[in-house]
Residue, then its C-alpha position, 0 to 999 in steps of 0.5 A: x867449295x867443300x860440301x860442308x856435309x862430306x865428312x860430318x854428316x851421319x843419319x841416326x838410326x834408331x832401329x825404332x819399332x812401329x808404334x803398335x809393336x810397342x808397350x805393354x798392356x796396361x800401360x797409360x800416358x794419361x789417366x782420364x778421370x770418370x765424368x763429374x755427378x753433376x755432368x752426369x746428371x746433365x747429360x746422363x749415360x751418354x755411351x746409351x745414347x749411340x744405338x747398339x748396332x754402330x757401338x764397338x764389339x771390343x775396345x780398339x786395338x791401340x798401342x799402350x804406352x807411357x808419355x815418355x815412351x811416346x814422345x821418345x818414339x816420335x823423337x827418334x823418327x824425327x830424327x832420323x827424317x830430312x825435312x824441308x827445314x834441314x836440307x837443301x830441297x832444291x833436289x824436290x824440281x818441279x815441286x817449288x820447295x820454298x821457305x815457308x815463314x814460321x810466322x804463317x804458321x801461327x797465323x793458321x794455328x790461332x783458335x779464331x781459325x783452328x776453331x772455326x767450323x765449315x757450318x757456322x753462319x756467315x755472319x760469323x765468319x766474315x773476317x776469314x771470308x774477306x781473306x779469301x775474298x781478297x786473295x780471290x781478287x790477287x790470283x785475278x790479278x796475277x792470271x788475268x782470270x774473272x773468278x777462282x775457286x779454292x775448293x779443289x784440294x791440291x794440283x791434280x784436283x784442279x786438273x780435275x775440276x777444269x777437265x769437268x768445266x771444259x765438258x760442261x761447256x760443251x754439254x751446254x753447247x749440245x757438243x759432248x758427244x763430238x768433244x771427246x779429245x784432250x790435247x796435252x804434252x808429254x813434259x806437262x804435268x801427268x795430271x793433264x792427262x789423268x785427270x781428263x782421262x777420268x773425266x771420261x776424254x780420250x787424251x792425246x799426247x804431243x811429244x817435243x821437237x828436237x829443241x824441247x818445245x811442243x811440236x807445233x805441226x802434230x798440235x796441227x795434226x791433232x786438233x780436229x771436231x773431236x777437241x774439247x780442250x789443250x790442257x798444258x803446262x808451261x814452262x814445262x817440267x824440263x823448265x823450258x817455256x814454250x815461246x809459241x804457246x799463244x799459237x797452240x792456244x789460236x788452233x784450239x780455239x780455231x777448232x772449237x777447244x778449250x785452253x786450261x794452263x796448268x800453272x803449278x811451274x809459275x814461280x818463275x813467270x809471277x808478274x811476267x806474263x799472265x794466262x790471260x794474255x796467252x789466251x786462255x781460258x782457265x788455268x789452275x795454281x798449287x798455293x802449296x808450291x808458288x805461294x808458300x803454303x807448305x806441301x806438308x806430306x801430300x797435303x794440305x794443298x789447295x788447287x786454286x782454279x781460276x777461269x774467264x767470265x764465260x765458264x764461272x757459271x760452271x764452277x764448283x758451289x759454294x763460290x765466294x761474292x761479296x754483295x758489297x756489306x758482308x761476304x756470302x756464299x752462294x749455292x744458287x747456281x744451276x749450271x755448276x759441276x757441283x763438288x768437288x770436295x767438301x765446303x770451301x776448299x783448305x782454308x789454312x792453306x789460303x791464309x798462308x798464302x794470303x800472308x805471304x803475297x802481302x809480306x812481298x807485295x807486286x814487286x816483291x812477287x816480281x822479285x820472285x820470279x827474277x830471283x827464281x831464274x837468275x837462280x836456275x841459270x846460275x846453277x845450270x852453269x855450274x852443273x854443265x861443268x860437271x863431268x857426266x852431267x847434260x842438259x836436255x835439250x840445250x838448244x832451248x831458248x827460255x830456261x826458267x825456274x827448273x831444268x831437267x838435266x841427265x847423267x846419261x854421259x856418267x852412266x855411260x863412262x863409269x856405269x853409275x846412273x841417276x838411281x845411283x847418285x840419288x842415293x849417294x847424296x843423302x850420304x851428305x844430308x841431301x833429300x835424294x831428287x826428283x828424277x822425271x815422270x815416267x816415261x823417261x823420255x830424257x835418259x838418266x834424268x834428273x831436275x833441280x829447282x833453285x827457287x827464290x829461298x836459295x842463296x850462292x852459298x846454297x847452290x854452290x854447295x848443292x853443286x859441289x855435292x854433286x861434284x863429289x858424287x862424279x869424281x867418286x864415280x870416275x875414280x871409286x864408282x863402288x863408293x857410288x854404287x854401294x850407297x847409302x853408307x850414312x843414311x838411315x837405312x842401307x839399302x830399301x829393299x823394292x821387291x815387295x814393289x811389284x808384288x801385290x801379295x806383300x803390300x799392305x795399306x794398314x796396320x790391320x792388313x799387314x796382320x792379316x798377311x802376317x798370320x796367312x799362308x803368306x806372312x808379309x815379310x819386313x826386312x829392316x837393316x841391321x845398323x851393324x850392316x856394312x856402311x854403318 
């Protein structure tokens, strides 16, 4: 099959300035008219009514412009983006990029959600407070968990939330100083090791056998009085799954430990198997990933955390109960972590959820995960016969929703590498992928995730992109080497990477770096430059 992009695809590329260079002084999109005699009368000279000390000195420094000038400038940009709905995300591996139903979205943008507030009384509420109530009851199902909470505000943060319920069990135990250790494995999520090491524990990390699962003899080795706790993911980010994962669970517990599973790579077991038969004790879900709530640019997420009846006194406050006539929320409890973000977690992103577990049903979420890997498995048959592609770790037995593949034989043969095939790809209107957390313990990594959205024709154009890509680099490897030809920009430049002087985190910042000793340099590509 011929990649439908390989000679019709081409970026636009604007050359568009950012906002606040734009305008001219003066210059208005809308002219609000002063308030009304009668509002006036009302409510007076409300601007008196803040106190002097928290008014502005001087207006704010905001770009002023015409309407159409605005809506031109956030055209082009949008333009000249790939979004999850104008390319193949199979590249995003281990995110779980699915089609998320149009119809969702009006769902969370009628006024009876958008206009609801945190602080409203219960009774009013009641309707959006069954939902979560009912997805609670879903997630239980799905996990085999006693109760969740949604207040965690994405993956990472429900990492967080389980690492601080594993130390309150201990503190109530009388344990916290012998409890120390968190156990977790290089090819989980780096969240199972960051979020426990700010969480105060001293994180040990197991590194794979020769066939890619956890080493089971250094989790022996491992676990002693000082394990509060195994955190892992499984399957893994290499999307094996861990066949043995109900002995790493037995010696934690043996040793006294707590077991969290992170399963933000759940797509591929929904309906297969569940936290609870594995043993553990809590485990947390992305609603942005699995359940088809948008990731949305690093949010809105929502890390849904659910644990067994013994630890539920520990989570965050308010939790959700239902007193069999209305819905609550209930402060009332002693032993919680307290907070971990602000009211009830993010609610649009449970709705959508919500939405789309009800549009499937049991059978249609089992669908899911049959499709996710018979997707997986297809595409990793095709991709093996691609010269200068492997697979890490082929001796693995369950590969599921993911793989981590590697271009190391490609690198070695031709010199061109996994940074320099993603950067070809978008040459044909591919989001360029996900590599591998660091460190790079698979060489020339990359990973791919077919899930359920994708059809055939999908991944085998996917594949035959990256085809394309190999044959180039055994017969051309400066085509490979020398991309992007066709994309926005040339070539990003990244030495400002790793020097601090030159970051800038704010329009205000990169001001004062560029009126300084040290002006902040911006390169923008040329669209003359070679390639375009």
């Amino acid at each position: 099959m011929k990649p439908r992009r390989k000679d019709g695809y081409h970026a636009v590329a604007w050359q568009e300035p950012i906002i606040l260079e734009m305008g001219t002084p003066g210059e208005r999109g809308v002219l609000l008219p002063p308030a009304g005699e009668g509002i006036t009368r009302v409510v007076g000279d409300v601007l008196e009514s803040i106190p002097a000390d928290i008014r502005r000195r001087n207006p704010p420094r905001l770009p002023e412009l015409s309407q159409p000038q605005v809506l031109r400038h956030y055209l082009r940009l949008s333009q000249m983006s790939l979004g999850a709905d104008l390319n193949l995300d199979i590249s995003q591996g281990t995110c779980t990029m699915k089609y998320s139903p149009k119809v969702n979205e009006r769902l969370v943008s009628m006024p009876e959600l958008t206009e609801l507030h945190p602080y409203q009384d219960v009774d009013t509420v009641q309707g959006v407070l069954e939902v979560m109530y009912r997805f609670e009851s879903i997630l239980k199902a799905v996990s085999g968990m006693d109760r969740f909470t949604f207040q965690p505000g994405g993956g990472a943060q429900g990492i967080y939330t389980n690492a601080c319920i594993i130390r309150a069990y201990h503190e109530s135990r009388g344990q916290a100083n012998q409890r120390t250790e968190i156990i977790t494995t290089i090819f989980s999520h780096p969240a199972d090791a960051a979020c426990p090491a700010t969480a105060g524990f001293k994180v040990i990390t197991l590194y794979p056998d020769g066939r890619g699962y956890p080493d089971l003899d250094a989790l022996k080795a491992a676990v002693s009085e000082r394990t509060a706790g195994l955190m892992i993911t499984n399957p893994e980010d290499t999307g094996v799954f861990n066949p043995r994962i109900r002995e790493f669970v037995d010696l934690v517990h043996a040793a006294g430990g707590l077991c969290a599973y992170d399963q933000a790579n759940a797509n591929g077991i929904l309906g297969v198997t569940r936290a609870r038969e594995a043993g553990f004790d809590m485990c947390h879900f992305n609603l942005h990933k699995t359940f088809s709530s948008p990731h949305g640019s690093s949010g809105p997420a929502s890390g849904a955390v659910g644990v067994i009846n013994e630890l539920a006194r520990f989570l965050p406050v308010p939790t959700l109960e239902f007193d069999g006539d209305k819905h609550y929320l209930d402060y009332d409890r002693p032993e919680t972590i307290g907070k971990v973000r602000g009211f009830h977690g993010n609610v649009p992103a449970v709705v959508r959820a919500y939405a789309w577990v009800m549009s499937l049903g049991a059978k249609g979420l089992r669908l899911v995960a049959d499709t996710s890997v018979l997707n997986n498995n297809y595409m990793a048959m095709k991709m093996a016969a691609i010269p200068g592609v492997a697979i890490a770790y082929p001796e693995a037995r369950a590969r599921l929703d993911q793989i981590r593949y590697s271009w190391e034989p490609l690198k070695r043969k031709t010199g061109v590498g996994t940074e320099d095939v993603r950067r070809r790809m978008v040459d044909f209107g591919l989001q360029s992928y996900f590599e591998s957390h660091h460190p790079w313990v698979v060489p020339e990594p990359f990973t791919l995730e077919p899930d359920e959205t994708y059809s055939k024709d999908d991944i085998d154009e996917y594949v035959e992109v990256m085809r394309h890509i190999s044959d180039e680099a055994h017969s051309s490897p400066e085509i490979v080497l020398g991309a992007p030809h066709q994309s926005t920009i040339s070539r990003i430049d990244e030495s400002a990477l790793d020097d601090p002087k030159r970051w800038a985190m704010t329009w205000r910042a990169h001001l004062r770096k560029r009126s300084g000793t040290e002006p902040m340099r911006v390169t923008l590509p040329s669209i003359s430059e070679p390639g375009r």
